[in-house]
N, C-alpha and C positions, 0 to 999 in steps of 0.2 A: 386145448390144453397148452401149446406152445404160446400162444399169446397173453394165455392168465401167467405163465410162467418170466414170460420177457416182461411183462407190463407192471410184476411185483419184484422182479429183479433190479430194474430200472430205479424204481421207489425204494427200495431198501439199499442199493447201494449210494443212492442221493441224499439219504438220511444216514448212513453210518459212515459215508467219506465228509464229516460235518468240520465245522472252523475246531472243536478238538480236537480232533482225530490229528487234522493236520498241524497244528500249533504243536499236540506233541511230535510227531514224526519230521518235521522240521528241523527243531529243537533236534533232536535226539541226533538226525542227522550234521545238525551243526558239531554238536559233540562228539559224533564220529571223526569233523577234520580235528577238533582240537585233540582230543587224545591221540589222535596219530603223528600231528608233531610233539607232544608232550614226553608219549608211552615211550620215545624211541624208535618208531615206526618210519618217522622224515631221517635220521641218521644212516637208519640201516640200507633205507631206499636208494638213498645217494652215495652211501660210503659200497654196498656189497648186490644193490640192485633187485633185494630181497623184500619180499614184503609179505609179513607175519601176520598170522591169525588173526590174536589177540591185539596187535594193535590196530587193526580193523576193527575188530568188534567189542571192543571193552565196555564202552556203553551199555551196548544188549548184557554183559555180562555181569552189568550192575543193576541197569534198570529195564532192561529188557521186558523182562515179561510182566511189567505193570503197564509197562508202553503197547502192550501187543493184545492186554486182556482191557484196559482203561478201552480199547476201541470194538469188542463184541462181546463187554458184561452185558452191554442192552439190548443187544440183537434184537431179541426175542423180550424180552421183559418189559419194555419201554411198550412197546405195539399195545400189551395188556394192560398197563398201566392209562395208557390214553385211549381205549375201548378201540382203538383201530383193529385188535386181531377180532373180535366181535364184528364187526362190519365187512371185511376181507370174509370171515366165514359163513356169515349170512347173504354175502352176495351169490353162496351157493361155490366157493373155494376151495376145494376141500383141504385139508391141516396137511396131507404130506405131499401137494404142489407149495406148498407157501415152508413149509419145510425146506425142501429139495431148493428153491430159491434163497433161501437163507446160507443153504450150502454154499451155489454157487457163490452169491456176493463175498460169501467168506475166500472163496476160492482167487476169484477176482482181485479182490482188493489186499489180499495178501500180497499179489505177485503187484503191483500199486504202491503200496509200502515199502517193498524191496527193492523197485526201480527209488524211490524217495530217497532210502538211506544210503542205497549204492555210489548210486549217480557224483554227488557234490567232491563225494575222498576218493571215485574214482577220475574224478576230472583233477584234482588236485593230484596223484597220485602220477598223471600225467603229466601235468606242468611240470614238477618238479625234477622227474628223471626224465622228461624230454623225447621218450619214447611215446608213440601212439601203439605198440604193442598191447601195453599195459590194460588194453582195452578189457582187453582178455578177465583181469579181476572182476570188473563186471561180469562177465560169464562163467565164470569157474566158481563163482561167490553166489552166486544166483539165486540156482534150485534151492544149496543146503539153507541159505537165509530163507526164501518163500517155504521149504519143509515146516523147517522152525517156526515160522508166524502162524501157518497152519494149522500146525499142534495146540499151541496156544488159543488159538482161533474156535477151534471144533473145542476146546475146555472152554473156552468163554461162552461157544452158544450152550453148552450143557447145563454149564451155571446158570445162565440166564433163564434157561425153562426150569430147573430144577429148585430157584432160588423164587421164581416168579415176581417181586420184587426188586426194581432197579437199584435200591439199597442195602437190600441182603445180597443180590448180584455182587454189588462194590465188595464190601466190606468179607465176601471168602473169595474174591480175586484177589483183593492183597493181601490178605492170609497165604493164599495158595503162591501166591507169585512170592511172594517172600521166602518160604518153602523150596522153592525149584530153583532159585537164586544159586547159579551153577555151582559156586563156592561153596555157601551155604550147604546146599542138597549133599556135595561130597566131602564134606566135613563129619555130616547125619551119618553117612553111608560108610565110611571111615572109620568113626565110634561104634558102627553095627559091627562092623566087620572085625575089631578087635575082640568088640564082647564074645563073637559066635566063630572066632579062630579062624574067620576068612582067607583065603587067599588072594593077595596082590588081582591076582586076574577075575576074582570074580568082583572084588570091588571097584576096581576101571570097568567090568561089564553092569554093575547094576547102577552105579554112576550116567550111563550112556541115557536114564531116562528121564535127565531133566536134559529141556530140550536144546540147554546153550552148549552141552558138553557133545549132544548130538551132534548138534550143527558141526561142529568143530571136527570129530569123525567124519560126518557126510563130507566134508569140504578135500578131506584128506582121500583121494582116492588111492593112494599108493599105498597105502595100509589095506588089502583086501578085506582082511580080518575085519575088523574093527568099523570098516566101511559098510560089511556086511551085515554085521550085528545093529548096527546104526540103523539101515536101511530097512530089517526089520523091525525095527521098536518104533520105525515112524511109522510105519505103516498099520502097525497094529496098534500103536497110540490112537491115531487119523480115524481107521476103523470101530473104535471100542468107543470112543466120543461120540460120535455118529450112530449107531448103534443105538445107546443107549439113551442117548438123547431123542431122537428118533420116535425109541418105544414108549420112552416117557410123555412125548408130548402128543402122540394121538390117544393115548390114552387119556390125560391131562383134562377134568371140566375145568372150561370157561366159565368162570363166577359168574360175569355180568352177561354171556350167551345164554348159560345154563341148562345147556348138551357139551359130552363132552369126546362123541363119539364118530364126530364127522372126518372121514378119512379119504 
């Protein structure tokens, strides 16, 4: 069992850390330094030695979650499309080891990603205030960024079994990602909350579940509150993707296997 599991973990993460994957997260990282001399982010470093959320992550807050779901709409959907998951399950594989592998690479290559876009604005971040302290942003910025890709991560593999098609994959990722577009989402949730007499407090709490407004809580640990409600919506996000994805896909016939009941 351990070596059917390393041996598709291997292969899937070789095939979704692909020249996309990386050309966006590159990119995305490059735009991490420029927004942070642009946003105001190089002033406030050098003038008060402070270094803000948003002008770290304003990319993700734009393009983030096309950047995060563009790299596991195909997890799963691509395999079926090119009869690989048909041959994986005929070798006698069962669907929830080749599952459980899909987990991990998502797991993997999330925290991958996060060393990618960290790395370049925290070495810049150093140059420029001259402190090797600073290091510290890389780890304080860490977890909440791999939370967050994660989330996105376990929506993208759900999509991808539930859409089964790598072009219906596409096309309700950037529906979806446009959706949870931090701004966007609390714009939605803003209007709801006027309609149905909200309170201030509950709309910053139902705001916490698109997952760039999370991030931004999880990073904040000195908000208890707010840390903590964070810290459950990821988990139960993480949870309920997985899950459901899960039951869907051993259930799921394979067209071109045609059994659909190997588990």
């Amino acid at each position: 069992m351990r070596m059917d599991i390393l041996s598709l973990v291997r292969r899937d993460f070789k095939k979704a850390m692909n020249l996309r994957t990386l050309v966006i997260w590159i990119a995305l990282a490059g735009m991490g330094v420029f927004f942070f001399y642009t946003s105001g982010g190089k002033t406030k470093l050098v003038e008060s030695d402070q270094i803000e959320f948003l002008a770290l992550f304003l990319p993700h807050m734009i393009f983030g979650s096309w950047a995060v779901l563009s790299s596991y709409f195909d997890l799963v959907s691509s395999d079926r499309e090119h009869n690989v998951l048909d041959c994986i399950i005929c070798s006698g594989i069962p669907k929830t080891r080749i599952f459980i592998s899909k987990v991990i690479v998502a797991a993997i290559m999330s925290l991958v990603l996060s060393f990618i876009y960290m790395t370049p604005v925290t070495c810049v971040i150093i140059g420029l205030s001259g402190n090797f302290a600073h290091i510290l942003v890389l780890i304080q910025y860490l977890l909440p960024l791999w939370g967050y890709i994660m989330v996105y991560a376990t929506m993208g593999m759900l999509i991808s079994i539930l859409a089964r098609s790598s072009k219906a994959a596409l096309i309700w990722s950037l529906a979806i990602g446009l959706l949870l577009m931090p701004r966007f989402f609390v714009m939605i949730v803003e209007g709801i909350g006027k309609a149905f007499g909200w309170t201030t407090q509950m709309v910053d709490n139902f705001s916490l579940i698109a997952p760039g407004v999370m991030m931004q809580a999880l990073s904040e640990v000195s908000d208890i509150s707010r840390f903590s409600q964070a810290s459950v919506i990821f988990g139960i996000s993480i949870i309920s993707f997985l899950i459901i994805a899960y039951l869907t896909f051993i259930k799921q016939d394979e067209y071109n296997y045609g059994e659909g009941s190997v588990k």
